[in-house]
BASEVO-874629 format. One record per residue (C-alpha): residue number from 1; residue in three letters; chain; x, y, z. Coordinates in Angstrom, 3 decimals. Layout:
PT   seq   type   mol         xx         yy         zz
PT   NUM    ALA     A          X          Y          Z
...
END
This chain:
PT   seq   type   mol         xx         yy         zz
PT     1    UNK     A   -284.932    -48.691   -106.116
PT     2    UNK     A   -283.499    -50.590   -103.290
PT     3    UNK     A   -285.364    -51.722   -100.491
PT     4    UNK     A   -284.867    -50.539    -97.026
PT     5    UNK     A   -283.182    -52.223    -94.766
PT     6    UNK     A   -285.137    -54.183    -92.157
PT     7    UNK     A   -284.924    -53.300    -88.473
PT     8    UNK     A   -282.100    -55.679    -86.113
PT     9    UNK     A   -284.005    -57.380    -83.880
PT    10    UNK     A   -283.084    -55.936    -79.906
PT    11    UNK     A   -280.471    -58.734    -79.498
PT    12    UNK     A   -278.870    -57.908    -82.974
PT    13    UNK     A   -278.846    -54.197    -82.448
PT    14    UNK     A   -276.965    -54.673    -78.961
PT    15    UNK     A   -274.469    -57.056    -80.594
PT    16    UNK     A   -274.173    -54.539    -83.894
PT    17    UNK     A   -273.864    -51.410    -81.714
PT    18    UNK     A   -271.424    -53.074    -79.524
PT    19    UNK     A   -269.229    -54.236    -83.215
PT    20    UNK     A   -269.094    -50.553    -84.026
PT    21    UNK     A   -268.603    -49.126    -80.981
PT    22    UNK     A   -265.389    -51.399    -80.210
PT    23    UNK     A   -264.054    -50.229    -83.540
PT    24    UNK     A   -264.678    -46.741    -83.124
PT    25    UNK     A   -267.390    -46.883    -86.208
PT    26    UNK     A   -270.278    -45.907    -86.892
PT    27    UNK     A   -273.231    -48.070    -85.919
PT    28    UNK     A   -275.418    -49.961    -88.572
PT    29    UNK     A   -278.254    -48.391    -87.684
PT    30    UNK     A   -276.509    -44.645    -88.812
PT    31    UNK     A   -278.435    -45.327    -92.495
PT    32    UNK     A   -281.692    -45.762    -91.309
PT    33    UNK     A   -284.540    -43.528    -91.562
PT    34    UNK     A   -284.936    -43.646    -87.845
PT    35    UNK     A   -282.198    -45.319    -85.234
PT    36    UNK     A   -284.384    -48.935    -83.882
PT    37    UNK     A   -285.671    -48.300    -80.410
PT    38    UNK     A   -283.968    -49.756    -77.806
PT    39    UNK     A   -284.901    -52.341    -75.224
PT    40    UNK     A   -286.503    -51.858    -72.289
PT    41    UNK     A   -289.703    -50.074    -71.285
PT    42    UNK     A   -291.321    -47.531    -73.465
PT    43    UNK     A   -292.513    -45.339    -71.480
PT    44    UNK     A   -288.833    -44.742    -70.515
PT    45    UNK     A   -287.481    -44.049    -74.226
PT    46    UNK     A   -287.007    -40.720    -74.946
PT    47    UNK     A   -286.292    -39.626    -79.012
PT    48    UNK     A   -283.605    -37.144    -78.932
PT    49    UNK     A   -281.659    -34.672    -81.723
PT    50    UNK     A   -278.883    -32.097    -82.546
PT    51    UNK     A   -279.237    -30.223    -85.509
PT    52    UNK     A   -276.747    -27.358    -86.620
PT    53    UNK     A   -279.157    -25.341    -88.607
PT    54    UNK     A   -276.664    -23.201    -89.902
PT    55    UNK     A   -278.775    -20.014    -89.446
PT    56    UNK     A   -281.125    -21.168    -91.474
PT    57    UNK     A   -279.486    -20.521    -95.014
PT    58    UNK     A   -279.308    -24.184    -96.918
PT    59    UNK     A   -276.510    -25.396    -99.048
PT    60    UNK     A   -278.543    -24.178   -102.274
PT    61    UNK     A   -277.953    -20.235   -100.718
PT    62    UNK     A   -281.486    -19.732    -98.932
PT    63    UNK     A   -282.547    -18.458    -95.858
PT    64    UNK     A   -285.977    -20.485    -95.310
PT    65    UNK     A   -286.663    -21.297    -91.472
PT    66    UNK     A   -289.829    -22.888    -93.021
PT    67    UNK     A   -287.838    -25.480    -94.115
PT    68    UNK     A   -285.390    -25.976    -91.056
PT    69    UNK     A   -288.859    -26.159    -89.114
PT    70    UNK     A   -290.088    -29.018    -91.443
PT    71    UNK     A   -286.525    -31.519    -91.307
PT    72    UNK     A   -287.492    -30.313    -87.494
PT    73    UNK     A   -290.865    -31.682    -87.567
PT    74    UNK     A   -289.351    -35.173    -89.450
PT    75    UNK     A   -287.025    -36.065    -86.912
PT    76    UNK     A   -290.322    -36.770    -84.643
PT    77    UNK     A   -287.849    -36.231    -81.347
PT    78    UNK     A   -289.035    -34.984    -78.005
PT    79    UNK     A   -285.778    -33.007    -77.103
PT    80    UNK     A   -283.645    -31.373    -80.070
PT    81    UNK     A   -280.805    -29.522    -79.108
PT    82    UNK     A   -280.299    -26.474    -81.953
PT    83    UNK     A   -277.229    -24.657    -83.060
PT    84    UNK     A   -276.781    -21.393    -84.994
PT    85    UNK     A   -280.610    -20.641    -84.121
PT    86    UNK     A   -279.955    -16.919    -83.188
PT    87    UNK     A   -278.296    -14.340    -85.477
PT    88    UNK     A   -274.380    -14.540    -85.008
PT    89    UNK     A   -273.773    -10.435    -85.213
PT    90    UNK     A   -275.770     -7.315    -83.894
PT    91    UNK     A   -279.035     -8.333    -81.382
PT    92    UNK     A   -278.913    -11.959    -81.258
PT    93    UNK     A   -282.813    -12.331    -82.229
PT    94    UNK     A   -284.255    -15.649    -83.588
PT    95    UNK     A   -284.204    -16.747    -86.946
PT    96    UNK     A   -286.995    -19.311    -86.679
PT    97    UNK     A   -290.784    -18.712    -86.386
PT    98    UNK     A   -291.648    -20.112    -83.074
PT    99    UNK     A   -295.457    -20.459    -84.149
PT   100    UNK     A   -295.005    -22.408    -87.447
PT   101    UNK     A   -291.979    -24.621    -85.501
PT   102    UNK     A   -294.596    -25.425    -83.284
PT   103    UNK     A   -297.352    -26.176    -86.096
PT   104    UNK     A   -294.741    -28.393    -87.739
PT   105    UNK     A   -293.148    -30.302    -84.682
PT   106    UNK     A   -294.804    -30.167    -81.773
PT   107    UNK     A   -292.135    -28.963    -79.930
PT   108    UNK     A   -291.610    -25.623    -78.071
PT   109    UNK     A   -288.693    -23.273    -77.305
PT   110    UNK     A   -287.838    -22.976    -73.609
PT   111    UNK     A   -286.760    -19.989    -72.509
PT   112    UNK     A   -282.564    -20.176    -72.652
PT   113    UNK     A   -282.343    -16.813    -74.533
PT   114    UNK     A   -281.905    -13.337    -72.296
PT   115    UNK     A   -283.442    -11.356    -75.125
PT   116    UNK     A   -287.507    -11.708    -75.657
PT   117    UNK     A   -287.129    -12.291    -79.256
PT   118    UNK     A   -283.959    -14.462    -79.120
PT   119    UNK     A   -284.111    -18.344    -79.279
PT   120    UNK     A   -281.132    -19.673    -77.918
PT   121    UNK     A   -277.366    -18.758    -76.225
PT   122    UNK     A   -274.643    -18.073    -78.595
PT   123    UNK     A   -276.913    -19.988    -80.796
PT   124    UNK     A   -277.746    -22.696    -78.843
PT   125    UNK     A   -281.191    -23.673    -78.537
PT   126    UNK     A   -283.680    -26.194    -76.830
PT   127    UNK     A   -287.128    -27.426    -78.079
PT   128    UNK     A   -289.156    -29.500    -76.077
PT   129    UNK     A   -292.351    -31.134    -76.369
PT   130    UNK     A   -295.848    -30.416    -73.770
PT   131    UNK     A   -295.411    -32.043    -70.558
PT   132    UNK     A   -291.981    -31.109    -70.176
PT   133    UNK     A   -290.713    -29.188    -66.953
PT   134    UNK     A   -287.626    -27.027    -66.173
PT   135    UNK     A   -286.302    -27.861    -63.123
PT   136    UNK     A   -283.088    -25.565    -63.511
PT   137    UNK     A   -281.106    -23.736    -66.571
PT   138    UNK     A   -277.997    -22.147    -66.916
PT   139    UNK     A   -275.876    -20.219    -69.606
PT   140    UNK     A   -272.786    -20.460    -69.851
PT   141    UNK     A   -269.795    -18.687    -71.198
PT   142    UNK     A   -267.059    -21.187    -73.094
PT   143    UNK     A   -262.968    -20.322    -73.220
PT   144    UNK     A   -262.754    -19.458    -76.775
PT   145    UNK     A   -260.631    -16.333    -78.794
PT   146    UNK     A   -264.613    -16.202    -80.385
PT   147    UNK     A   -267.875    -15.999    -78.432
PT   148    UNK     A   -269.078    -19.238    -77.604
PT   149    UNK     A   -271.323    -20.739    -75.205
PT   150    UNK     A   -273.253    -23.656    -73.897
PT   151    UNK     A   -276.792    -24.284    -72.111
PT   152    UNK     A   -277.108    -26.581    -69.629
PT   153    UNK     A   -280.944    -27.280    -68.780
PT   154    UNK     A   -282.446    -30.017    -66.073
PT   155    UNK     A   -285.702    -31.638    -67.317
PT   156    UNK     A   -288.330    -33.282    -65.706
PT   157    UNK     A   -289.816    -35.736    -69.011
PT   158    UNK     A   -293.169    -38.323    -69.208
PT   159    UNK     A   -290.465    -40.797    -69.127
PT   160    UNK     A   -287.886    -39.560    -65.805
PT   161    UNK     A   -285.356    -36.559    -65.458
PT   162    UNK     A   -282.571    -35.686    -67.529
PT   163    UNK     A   -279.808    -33.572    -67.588
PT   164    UNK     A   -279.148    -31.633    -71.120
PT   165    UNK     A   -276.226    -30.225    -72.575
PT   166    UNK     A   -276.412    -27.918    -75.580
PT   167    UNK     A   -272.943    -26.722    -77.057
PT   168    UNK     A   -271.725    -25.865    -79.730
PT   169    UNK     A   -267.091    -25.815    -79.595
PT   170    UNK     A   -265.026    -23.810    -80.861
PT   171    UNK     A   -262.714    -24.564    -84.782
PT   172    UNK     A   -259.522    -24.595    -83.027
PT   173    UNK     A   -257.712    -27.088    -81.180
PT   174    UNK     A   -257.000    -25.480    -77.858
PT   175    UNK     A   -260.100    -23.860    -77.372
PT   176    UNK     A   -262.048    -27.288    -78.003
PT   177    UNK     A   -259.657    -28.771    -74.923
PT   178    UNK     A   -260.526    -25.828    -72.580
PT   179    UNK     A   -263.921    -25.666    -73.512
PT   180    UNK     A   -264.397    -29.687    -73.191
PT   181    UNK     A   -262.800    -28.706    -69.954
PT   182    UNK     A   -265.602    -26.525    -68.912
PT   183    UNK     A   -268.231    -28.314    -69.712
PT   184    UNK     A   -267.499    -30.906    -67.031
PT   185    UNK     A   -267.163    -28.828    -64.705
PT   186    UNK     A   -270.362    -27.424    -65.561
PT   187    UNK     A   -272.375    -30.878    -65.581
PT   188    UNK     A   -271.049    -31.782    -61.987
PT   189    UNK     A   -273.476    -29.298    -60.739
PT   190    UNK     A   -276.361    -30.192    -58.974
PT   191    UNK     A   -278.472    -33.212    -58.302
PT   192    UNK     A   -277.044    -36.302    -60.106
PT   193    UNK     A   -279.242    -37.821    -63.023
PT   194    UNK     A   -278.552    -38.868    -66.441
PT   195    UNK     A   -276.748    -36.380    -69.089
PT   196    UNK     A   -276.712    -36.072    -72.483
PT   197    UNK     A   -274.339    -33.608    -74.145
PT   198    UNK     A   -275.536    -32.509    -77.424
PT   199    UNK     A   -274.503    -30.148    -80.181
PT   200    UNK     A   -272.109    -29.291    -82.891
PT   201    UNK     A   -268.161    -29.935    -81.211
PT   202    UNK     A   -266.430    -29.537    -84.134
PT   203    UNK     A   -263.953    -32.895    -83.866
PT   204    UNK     A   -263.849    -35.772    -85.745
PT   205    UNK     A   -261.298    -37.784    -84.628
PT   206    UNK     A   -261.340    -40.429    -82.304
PT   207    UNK     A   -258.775    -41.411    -80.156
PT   208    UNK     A   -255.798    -39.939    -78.838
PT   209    UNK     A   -255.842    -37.299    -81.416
PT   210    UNK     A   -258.968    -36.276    -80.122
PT   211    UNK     A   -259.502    -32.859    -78.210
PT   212    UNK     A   -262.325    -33.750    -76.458
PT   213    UNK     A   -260.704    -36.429    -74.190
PT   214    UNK     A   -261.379    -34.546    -71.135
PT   215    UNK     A   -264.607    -35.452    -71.793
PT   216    UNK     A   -263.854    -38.896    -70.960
PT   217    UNK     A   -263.923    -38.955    -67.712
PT   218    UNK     A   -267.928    -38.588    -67.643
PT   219    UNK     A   -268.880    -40.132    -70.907
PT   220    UNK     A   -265.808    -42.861    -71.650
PT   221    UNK     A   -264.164    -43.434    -74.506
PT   222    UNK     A   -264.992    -41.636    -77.068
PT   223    UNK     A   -265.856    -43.387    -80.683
PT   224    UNK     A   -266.274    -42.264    -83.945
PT   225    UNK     A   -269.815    -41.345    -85.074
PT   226    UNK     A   -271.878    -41.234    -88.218
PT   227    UNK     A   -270.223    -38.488    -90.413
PT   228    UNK     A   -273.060    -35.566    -91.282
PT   229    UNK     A   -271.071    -33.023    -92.521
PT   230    UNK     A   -271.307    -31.821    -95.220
PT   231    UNK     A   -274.844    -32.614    -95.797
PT   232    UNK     A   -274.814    -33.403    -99.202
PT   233    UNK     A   -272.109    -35.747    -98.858
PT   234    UNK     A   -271.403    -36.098    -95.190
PT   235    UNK     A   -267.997    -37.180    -94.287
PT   236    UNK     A   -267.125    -35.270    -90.962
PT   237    UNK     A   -268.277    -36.863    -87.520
PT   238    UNK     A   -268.880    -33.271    -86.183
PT   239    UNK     A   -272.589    -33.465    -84.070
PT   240    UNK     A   -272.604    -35.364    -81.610
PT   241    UNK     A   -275.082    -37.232    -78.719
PT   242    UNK     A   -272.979    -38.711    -75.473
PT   243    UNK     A   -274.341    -39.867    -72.540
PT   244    UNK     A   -274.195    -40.498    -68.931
PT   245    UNK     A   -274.026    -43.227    -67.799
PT   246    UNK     A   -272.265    -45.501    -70.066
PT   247    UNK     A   -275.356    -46.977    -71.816
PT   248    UNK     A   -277.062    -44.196    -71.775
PT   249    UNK     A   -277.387    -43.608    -75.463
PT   250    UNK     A   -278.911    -46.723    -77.100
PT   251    UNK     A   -278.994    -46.511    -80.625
PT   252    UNK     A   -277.789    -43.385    -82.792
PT   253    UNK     A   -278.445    -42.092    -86.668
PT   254    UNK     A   -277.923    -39.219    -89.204
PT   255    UNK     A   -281.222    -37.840    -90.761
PT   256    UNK     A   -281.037    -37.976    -94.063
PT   257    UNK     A   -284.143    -36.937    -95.844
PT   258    UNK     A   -284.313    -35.063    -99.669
PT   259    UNK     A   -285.341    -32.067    -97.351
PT   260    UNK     A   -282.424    -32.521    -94.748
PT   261    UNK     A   -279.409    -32.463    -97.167
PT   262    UNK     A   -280.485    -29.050    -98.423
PT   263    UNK     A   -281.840    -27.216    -95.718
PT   264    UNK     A   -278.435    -26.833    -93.428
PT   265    UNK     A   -274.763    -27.977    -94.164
PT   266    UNK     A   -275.285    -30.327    -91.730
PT   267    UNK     A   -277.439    -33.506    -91.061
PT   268    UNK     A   -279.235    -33.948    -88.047
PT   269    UNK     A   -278.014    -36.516    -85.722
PT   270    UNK     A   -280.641    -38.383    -83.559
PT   271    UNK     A   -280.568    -40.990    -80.678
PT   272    UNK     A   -282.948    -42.669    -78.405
PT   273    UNK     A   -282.016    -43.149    -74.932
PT   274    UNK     A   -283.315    -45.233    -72.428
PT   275    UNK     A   -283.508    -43.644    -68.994
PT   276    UNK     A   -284.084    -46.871    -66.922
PT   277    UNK     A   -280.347    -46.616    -66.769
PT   278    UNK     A   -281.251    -43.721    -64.611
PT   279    UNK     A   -282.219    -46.238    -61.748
PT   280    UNK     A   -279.015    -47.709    -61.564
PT   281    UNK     A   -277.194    -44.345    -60.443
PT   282    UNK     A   -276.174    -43.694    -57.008
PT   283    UNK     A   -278.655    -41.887    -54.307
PT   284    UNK     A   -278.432    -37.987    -55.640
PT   285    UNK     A   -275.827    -35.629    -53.841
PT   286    UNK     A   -276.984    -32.284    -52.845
PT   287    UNK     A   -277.721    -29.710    -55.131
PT   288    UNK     A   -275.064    -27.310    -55.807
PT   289    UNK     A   -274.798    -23.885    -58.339
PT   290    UNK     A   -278.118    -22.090    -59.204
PT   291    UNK     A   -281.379    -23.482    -59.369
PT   292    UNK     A   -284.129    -22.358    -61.115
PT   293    UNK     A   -287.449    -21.889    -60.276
PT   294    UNK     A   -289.889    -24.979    -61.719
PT   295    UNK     A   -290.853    -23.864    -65.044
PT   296    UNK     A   -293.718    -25.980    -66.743
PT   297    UNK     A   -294.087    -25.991    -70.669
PT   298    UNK     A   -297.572    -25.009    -71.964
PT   299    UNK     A   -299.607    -27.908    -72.641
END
């Protein structure tokens, strides 16, 4: 059996991530059980995750949410970003069991669905752990020929605030462009903090051939990833974790456990981030859109 690898020290992982990120690759630390923490104070890392769970049916044919809960509960994140949570026809309901998520993360649904038994909107769901509060949510409805939508929620964590972004684009071309489109326009609202965009976009390429470079303007460039689709033999870049500001995101990884590659079609994709970063941003603008009334998770 081979060994695993052993963790970069903080100065190598800036100097690897900073290799792969120039050549649009995927970092070293994409094979890894768990990305290597970043530098910088722990109280202000945060464990994030996307998972595409693919409505809970697994490459083998079954529909277990048990087992979606558990690759859940593995990841060990604080803030996991969900897609194809809810039913895609008919009521949107659920398909997870919000007790035995709990029991096997930690980590609680907040309340994005309109529906009382649904999880999520147009699939896309957020689970949080205790001690989280929402400061403000809104749904919103994507350009697409399909349905598609995206959440956008604003957190207060343990470790600061943090704007979230849960999406999940469209298959074609020109709906990924307007969509990419609208989701800018969408995190410009409100107070500034840092932003993560999470989810399933559904684009691999890098580059000019991209159609998410008018997401550029707030996140940069954008590079290539570590592939997890398919999950079995992932070769597609297609979840993603970007951040705001540039530096946001400090060290990103695929999942891969025995459990992971059968349980979805794809791999989860997981990140820590480092909101000290957050210090460095200019004094907030005025809030702007809807706000939300201050919702605080169960403890």
């Amino acid at each position: 059996m081979q060994s695993e690898p052993a963790l970069p020290t903080p100065h190598g992982l800036d100097a690897r991530l900073a290799r792969a990120q120039h050549r649009g690759g995927t970092p070293a630390s994409a094979g890894l059980p768990h990305p290597p923490p970043p530098v910088g104070a722990p109280e202000r890392r945060v464990l994030v995750a996307s998972y595409n769970v693919h409505k809970c049916v697994g490459v083998d044919g079954r529909f277990d949410p048990a087992r979606v809960a558990a690759v859940i509960g593995e990841l060990g994140a604080d803030v996991v970003a969900l897609q194809e949570a809810d039913r895609r026809f008919g009521r949107r309901v659920g398909l997870l069991d919000p007790q035995v998520l709990e029991r096997a993360s930690g980590l609680s649904l907040l309340p994005v669905s309109p529906l009382p038994d649904g999880h999520g909107w147009h699939g896309n769901a957020l689970l949080v752990r205790p001690g989280t509060t929402l400061l403000r949510i809104e749904r919103i409805r994507l350009p697409a020929g399909e349905p598609r939508g995206a959440v956008v929620a604003d957190l207060r964590l343990p470790a600061g605030r943090l704007r979230v972004v849960a999406a999940h684009l469209g298959l074609l071309r020109r709906s990924r462009e307007r969509q990419a489109a609208a989701l800018v326009a969408a995190m410009a609202e409100g107070e500034r903090m840092p932003t993560l965009l999470l989810g399933d976009l559904n684009e691999w390429r890098p580059g000019r051939r991209s159609s998410l470079r008018g997401l550029e303007p707030l996140f940069g460039p954008l590079r290539g990833g570590p592939p997890s689709f398919p999950s079995r033999l992932p070769i597609f870049a297609l979840d993603r974790i970007l951040g705001s500001p540039y530096g946001l995101v400090r060290a990103l990884a695929v999942h891969r456990s025995p459990l992971a590659t059968v349980a979805s079609d794809h791999l989860p994709l997981k990140a820590w981030i480092d909101l000290e970063i957050g210090d460095a941003l200019a004094a907030s603008r005025p809030a702007t859109g809807r706000a939300a009334a201050a919702v605080a998770v169960a403890a």
